[in-house]
N, C-alpha and C positions, 0 to 999 in steps of 0.2 A: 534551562532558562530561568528558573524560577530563584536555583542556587546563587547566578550572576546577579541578578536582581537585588536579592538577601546581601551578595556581597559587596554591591556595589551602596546599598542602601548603610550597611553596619559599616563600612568604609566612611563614608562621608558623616555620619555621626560621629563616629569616632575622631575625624577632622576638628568639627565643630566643635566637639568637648573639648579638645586639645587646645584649640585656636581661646575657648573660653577663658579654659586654665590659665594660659601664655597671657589675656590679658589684666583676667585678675593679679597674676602673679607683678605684674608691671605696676598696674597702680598701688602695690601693696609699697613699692619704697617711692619715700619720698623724692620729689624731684631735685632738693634743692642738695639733699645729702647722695647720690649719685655724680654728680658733676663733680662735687666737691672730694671726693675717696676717689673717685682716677684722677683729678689734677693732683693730689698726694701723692700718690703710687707710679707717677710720669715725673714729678720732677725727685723721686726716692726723698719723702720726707722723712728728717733725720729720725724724729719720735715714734713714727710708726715702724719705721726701719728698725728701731732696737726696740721696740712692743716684740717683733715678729723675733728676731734673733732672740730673746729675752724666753719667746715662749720655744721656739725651739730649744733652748738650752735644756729650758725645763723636761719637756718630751722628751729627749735623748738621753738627762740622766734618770728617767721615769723607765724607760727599757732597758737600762744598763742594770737599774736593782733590780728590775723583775729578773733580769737572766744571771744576774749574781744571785739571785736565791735559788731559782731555776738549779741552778749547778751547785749550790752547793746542797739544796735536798739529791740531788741525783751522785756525789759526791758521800755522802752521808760522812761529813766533817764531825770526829769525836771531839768529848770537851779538850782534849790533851792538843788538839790541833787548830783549835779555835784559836792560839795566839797568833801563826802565823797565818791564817786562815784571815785576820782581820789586819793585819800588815799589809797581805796582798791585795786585797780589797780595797786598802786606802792608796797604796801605789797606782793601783791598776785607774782610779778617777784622775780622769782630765784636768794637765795642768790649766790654768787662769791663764790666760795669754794675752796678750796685749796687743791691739792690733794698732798696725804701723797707720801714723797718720800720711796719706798718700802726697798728698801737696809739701811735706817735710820732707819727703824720701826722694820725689821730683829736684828738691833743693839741693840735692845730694850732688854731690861731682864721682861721678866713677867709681874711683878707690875706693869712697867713702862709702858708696850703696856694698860695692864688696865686702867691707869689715863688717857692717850691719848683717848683710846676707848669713856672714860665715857664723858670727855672734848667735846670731839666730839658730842655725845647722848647731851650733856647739850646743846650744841649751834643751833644744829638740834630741840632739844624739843624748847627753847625761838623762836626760826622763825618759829617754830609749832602758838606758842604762839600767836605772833604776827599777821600773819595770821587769825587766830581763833580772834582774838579782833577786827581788820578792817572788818572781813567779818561780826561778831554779830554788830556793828555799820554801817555799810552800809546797813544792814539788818532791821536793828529797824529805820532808813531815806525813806524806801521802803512801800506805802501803800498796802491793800492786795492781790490787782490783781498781781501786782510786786513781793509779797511775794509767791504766787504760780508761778511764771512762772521763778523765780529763785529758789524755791524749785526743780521745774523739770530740771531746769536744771545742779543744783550744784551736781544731782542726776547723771550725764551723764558726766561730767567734767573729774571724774579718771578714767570710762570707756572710754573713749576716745579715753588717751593718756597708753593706757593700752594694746589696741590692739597688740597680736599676742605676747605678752612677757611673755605667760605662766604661768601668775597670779604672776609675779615675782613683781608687782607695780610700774615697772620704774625701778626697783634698778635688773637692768638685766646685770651685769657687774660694776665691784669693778676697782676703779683708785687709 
């Protein structure tokens, strides 16, 4: 009887405290800045749109050097291999990509979005390419303790950055 009581009693403060928080926390923003950040974020205001892509960019090439160093302390890259060691490093970052303006490509007649599409496919396949050739020459610089411990790794690379996007591969949203 007395526990029900106790619990029912530290239940209901604990409410109370909660209920406090909740409305502190409400008057802490202002009201007029409220209305004003969801009418942005509802009709996708361009500026804060590339604020956000702007700082994702940043975070994604911020995890890319931490696990390029990552690996290549785990790599233990000699000075003799630092050259191509820094070749593949500059291949392996993200080309600059220009995103297609959508009302232009709407303008398009058929054929035309097709040439674009394949244009596209070609310049994505040669950076495919490139890639694929710094990482088979950085690879054939690596003796073969190096060659297993960057096989397990190159193994774990697009899981990684794969996490949580539904086997989508990164390509979880079109610009």
């Amino acid at each position: 009887m007395i526990v029900k009581s106790l619990h029912k009693t530290l239940l209901g403060a604990g409410l109370l405290a909660g209920l406090g928080l909740t409305a502190v926390a409400q008057t802490a923003v202002p009201a007029a800045t409220a209305p004003q950040a969801q009418a942005q974020a509802q009709r996708g205001d361009p500026a804060s749109m590339e604020q956000r892509h702007a700082k994702h960019r940043e975070m994604r090439q911020l995890r890319a050097e931490r696990r390029m160093a990552a690996l290549k302390l785990k790599l233990q890259i000699s000075a003799a291999q630092e050259g191509d060691w820094a070749a593949w490093t500059t291949a392996m970052k993200p080309a600059e990509r220009q995103r297609h303006d959508r009302a232009e490509f709407a303008r398009l007649t058929t054929p035309e979005r097709i040439d674009r599409m394949r244009a596209l496919h070609a310049a994505r396949g040669a950076e495919m390419d490139k890639r694929g050739n710094a990482t088979k020459t950085l690879y054939s610089a690596l003796n073969a303790d190096q060659k297993k411990v960057f096989d397990g790794e190159s193994l774990r690379l697009g899981k990684r950055d794969n996490r949580g996007k539904g086997g989508q591969h990164g390509h979880h949203h079109r610009g």
